[in-house]
C-alpha positions as CSV (number, residue, x, y, z in Angstrom):
1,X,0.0,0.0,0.0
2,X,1.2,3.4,-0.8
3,X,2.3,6.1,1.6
4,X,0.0,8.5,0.2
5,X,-2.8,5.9,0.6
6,X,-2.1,5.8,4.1
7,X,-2.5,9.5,4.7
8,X,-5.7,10.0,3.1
9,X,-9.0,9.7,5.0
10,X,-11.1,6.3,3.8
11,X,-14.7,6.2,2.4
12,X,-16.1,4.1,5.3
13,X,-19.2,1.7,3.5
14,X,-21.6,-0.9,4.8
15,X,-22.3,-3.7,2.5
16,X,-24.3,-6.6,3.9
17,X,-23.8,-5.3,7.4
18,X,-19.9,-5.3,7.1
19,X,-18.0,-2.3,7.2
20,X,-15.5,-1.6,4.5
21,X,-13.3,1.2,3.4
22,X,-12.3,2.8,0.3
23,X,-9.3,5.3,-0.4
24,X,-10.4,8.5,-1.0
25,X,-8.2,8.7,-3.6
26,X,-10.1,7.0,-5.9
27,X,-13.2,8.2,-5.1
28,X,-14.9,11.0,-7.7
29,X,-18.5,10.8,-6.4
30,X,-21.3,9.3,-4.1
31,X,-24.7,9.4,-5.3
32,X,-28.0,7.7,-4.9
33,X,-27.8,4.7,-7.6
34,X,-30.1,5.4,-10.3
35,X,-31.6,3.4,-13.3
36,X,-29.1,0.7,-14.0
37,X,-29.7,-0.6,-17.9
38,X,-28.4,-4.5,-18.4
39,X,-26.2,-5.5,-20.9
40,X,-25.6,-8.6,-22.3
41,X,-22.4,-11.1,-22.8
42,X,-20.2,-9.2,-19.2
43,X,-19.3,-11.0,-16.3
44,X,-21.3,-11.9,-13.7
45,X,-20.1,-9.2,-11.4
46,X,-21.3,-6.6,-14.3
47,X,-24.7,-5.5,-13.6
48,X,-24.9,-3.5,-16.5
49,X,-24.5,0.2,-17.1
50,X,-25.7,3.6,-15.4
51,X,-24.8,7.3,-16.5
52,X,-22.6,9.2,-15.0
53,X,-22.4,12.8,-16.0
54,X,-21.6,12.9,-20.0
55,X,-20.7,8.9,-19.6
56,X,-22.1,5.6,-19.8
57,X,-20.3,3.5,-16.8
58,X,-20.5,0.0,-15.7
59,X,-21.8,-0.9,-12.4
60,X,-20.4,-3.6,-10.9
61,X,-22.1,-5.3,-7.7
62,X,-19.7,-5.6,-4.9
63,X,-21.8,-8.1,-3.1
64,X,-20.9,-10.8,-6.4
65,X,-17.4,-10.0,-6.4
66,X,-16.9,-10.3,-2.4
67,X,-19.3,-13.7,-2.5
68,X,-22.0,-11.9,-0.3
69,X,-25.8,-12.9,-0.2
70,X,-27.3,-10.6,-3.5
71,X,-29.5,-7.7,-1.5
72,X,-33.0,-9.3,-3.3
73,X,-32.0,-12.6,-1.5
74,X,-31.9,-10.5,1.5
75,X,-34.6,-8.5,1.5
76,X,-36.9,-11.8,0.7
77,X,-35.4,-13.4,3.7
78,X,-37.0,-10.6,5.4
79,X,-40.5,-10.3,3.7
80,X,-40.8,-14.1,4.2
81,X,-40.1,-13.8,7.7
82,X,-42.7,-10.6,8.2
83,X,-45.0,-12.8,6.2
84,X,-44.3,-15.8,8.5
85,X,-44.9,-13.3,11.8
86,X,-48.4,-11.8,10.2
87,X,-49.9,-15.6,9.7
88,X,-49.4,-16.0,13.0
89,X,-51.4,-13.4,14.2
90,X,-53.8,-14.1,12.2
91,X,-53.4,-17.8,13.7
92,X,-53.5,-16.5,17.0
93,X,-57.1,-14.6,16.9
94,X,-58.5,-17.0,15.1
95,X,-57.8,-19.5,18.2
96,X,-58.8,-17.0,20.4
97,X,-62.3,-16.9,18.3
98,X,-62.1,-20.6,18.7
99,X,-62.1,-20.9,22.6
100,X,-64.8,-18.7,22.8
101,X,-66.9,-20.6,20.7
102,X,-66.2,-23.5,21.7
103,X,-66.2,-22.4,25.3
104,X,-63.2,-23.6,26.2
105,X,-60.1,-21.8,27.8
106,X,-57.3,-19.9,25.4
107,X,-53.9,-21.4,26.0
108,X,-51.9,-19.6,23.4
109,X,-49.8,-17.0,25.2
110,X,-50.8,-13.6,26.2
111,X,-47.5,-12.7,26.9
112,X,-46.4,-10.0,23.7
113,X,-42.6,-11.0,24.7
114,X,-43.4,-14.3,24.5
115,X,-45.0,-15.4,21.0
116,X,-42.6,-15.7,18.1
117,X,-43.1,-11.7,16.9
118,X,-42.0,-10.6,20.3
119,X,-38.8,-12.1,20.9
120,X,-37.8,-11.3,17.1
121,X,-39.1,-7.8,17.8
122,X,-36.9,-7.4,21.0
123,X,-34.3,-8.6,19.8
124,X,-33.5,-7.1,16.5
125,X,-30.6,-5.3,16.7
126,X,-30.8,-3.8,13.2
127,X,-27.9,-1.5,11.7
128,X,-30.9,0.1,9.8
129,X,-30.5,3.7,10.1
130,X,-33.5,4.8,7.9
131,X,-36.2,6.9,9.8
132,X,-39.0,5.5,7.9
133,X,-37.8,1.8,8.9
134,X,-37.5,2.9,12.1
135,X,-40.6,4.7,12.8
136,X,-42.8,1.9,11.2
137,X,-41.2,-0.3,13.3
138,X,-41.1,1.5,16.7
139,X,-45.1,1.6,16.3
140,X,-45.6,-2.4,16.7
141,X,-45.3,-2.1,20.4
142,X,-48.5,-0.6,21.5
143,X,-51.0,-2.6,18.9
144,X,-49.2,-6.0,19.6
145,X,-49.4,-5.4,23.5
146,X,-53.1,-4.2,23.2
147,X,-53.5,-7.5,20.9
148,X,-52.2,-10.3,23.7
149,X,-53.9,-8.5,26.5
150,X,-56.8,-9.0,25.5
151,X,-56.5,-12.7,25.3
152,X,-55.9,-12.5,29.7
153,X,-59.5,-10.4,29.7
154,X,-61.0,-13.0,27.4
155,X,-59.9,-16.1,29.5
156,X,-61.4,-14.1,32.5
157,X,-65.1,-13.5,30.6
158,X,-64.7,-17.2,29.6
159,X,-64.3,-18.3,33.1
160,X,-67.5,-16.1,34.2
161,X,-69.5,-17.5,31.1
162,X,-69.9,-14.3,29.5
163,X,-69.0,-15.6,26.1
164,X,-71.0,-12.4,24.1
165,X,-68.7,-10.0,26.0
166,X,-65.8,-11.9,24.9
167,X,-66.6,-11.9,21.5
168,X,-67.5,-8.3,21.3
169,X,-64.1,-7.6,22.7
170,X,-62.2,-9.4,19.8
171,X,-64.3,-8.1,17.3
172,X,-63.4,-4.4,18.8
173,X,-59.6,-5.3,18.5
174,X,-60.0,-7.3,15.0
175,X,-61.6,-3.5,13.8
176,X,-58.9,-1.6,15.4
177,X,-55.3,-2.7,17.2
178,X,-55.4,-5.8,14.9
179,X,-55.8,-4.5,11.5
180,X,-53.5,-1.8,12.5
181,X,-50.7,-4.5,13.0
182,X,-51.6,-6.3,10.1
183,X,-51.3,-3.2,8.0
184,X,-48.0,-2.6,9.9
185,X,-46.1,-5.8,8.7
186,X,-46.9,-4.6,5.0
187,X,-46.1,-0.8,5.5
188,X,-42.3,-2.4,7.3
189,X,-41.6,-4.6,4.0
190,X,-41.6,-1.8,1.9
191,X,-40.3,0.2,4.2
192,X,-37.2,-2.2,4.8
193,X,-36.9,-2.4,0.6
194,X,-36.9,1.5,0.8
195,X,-34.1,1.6,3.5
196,X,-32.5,-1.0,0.8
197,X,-31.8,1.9,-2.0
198,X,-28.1,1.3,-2.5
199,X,-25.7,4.2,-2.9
200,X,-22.9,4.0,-6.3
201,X,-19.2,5.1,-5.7
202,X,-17.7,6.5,-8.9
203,X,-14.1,5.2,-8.9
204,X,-11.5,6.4,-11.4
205,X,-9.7,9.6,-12.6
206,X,-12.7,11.3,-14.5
207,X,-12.1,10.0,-17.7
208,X,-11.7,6.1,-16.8
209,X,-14.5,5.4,-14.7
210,X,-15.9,2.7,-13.0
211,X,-19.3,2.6,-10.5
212,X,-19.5,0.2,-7.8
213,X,-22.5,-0.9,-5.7
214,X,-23.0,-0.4,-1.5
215,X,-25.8,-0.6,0.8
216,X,-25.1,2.5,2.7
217,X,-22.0,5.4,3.8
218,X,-21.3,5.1,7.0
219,X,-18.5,8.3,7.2
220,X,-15.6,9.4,5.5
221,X,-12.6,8.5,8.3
222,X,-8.9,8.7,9.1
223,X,-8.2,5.2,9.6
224,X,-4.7,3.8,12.0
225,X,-3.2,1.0,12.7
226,X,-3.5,-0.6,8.9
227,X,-2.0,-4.4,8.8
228,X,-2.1,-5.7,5.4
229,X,-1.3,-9.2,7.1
230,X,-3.8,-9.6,9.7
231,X,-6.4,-10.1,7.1
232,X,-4.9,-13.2,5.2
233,X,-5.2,-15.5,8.5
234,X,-8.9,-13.9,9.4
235,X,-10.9,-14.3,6.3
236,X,-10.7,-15.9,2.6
237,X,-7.5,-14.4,0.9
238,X,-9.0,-11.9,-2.4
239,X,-7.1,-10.0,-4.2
240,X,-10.3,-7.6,-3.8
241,X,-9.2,-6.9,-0.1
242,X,-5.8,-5.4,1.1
243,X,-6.3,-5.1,4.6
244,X,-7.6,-4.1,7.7
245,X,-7.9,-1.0,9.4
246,X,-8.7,0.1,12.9
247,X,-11.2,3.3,13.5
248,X,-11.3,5.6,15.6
249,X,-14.5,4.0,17.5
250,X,-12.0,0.9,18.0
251,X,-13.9,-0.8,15.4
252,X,-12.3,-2.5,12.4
253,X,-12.9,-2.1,8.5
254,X,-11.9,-4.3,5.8
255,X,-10.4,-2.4,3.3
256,X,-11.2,-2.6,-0.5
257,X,-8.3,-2.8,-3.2
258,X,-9.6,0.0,-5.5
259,X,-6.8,-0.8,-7.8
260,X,-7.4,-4.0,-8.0
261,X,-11.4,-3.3,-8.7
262,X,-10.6,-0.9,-11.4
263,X,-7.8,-2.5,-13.2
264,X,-10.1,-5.8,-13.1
265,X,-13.1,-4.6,-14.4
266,X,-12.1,-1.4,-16.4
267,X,-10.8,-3.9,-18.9
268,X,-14.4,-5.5,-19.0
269,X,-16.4,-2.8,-19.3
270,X,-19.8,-3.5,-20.5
């Protein structure tokens, strides 16, 4: 690695909720990635082209050419899951129906830490910084809690025989807390694709240029402490990484070979 390398401040960038840096010095632009047209007969790690100022530039997915999980993969795994979470909702008041009709006490829990849906929700530690994400999902917590209780105050009117005051009470919540909920999962799918917009770094000189796909810029950084060895005995040697940095939050990013990138896929543009 060059001195001047060194001494430059890094383009710190999150793709697949890994941190990487870039050198600066090869770095022309960050932008929003727009339309991206495919071309035909390129490698694999070619998406195809976007435009970049007067110029027609290939885009190549970093997530191919460091072996990651593609982002539709990803944000699948997480529609399937929501999916998964809604049914059993749905499940779950449909049991509660059930008990009353059938007069018999509800034994799913009541507990909104408890079912499936809670301890995922508790849990989720996401590196999601998008408002919209993160609003959607903040508002879960007062329908789902309203949602279980009301299974303890059903079991209670079951107990007493009131079986006409228990259904009123679901039907209440199936009109209000729970299709709120329901309507929640969807709006946090397309809130979580939203959050998913990837951002394009323009490497090159500004004449030879080449874009390259990441989820998100996490901050433009001094890094210290570089060791270009560390990272042959930590992860799967590619030419595509040089090394690893230290930040200054004590945190480490791997750091991208922008030579390497450009002089390996300049020479296959699309």
């Amino acid at each position: 690695m060059n001195t001047k390398k060194e001494q430059l401040p890094w383009v710190l960038l999150s793709i697949a909720d890994n941190v990487y840096a870039i050198s600066c010095e090869s770095v022309i632009s960050l932008m929003q990635l727009g339309p991206v047209i495919p071309v035909p007969k390129v490698p694999e790690e070619i998406r195809g082209v976007v435009k970049f100022r007067e110029q027609v530039i290939s885009l190549v997915d970093m997530r191919k050419v460091l072996n990651l999980k593609p982002l539709e993969a990803e944000i699948q795994e997480f529609y399937d899951l929501m999916d998964v979470r809604k049914q059993d909702h749905i499940n779950w008041i449909t049991t509660l129906e059930k008990s009353v009709q059938d007069k018999t006490k509800f034994t799913l829990t009541t507990d909104p830490h408890a079912c499936a849906f809670g301890k995922w929700y508790d849990s989720y530690k996401s590196k999601n910084t998008n408002i919209m994400f993160s609003v959607t999902f903040a508002r879960f917590d007062t329908p789902h809690k309203a949602i279980h209780q009301i299974g303890v105050e059903v079991n209670k009117l079951i107990e007493k025989n009131d079986y006409e005051a228990a259904s009123e009470i679901i039907e209440a919540t199936k009109d209000a807390e729970f299709k709120q909920m329901m309507h929640l999962f969807d709006e946090l799918k397309e809130s979580y694709r939203e959050s998913k917009r990837e951002i394009s770094l323009i490497l090159g000189d500004g004449k030879n240029n080449l874009c390259i796909s990441v989820d998100e810029i996490v901050a433009i950084e001094y890094l210290t402490e570089i060791d270009q060895e560390l990272i042959k005995s930590t992860i799967t040697e590619t030419e595509f990484l040089i090394g690893i940095g230290k930040r200054k939050n004590g945190l480490t990013a791997l750091l991208l070979n922008d030579e390497y990138i450009m002089n390996t896929f300049l020479g296959q543009q699309a």
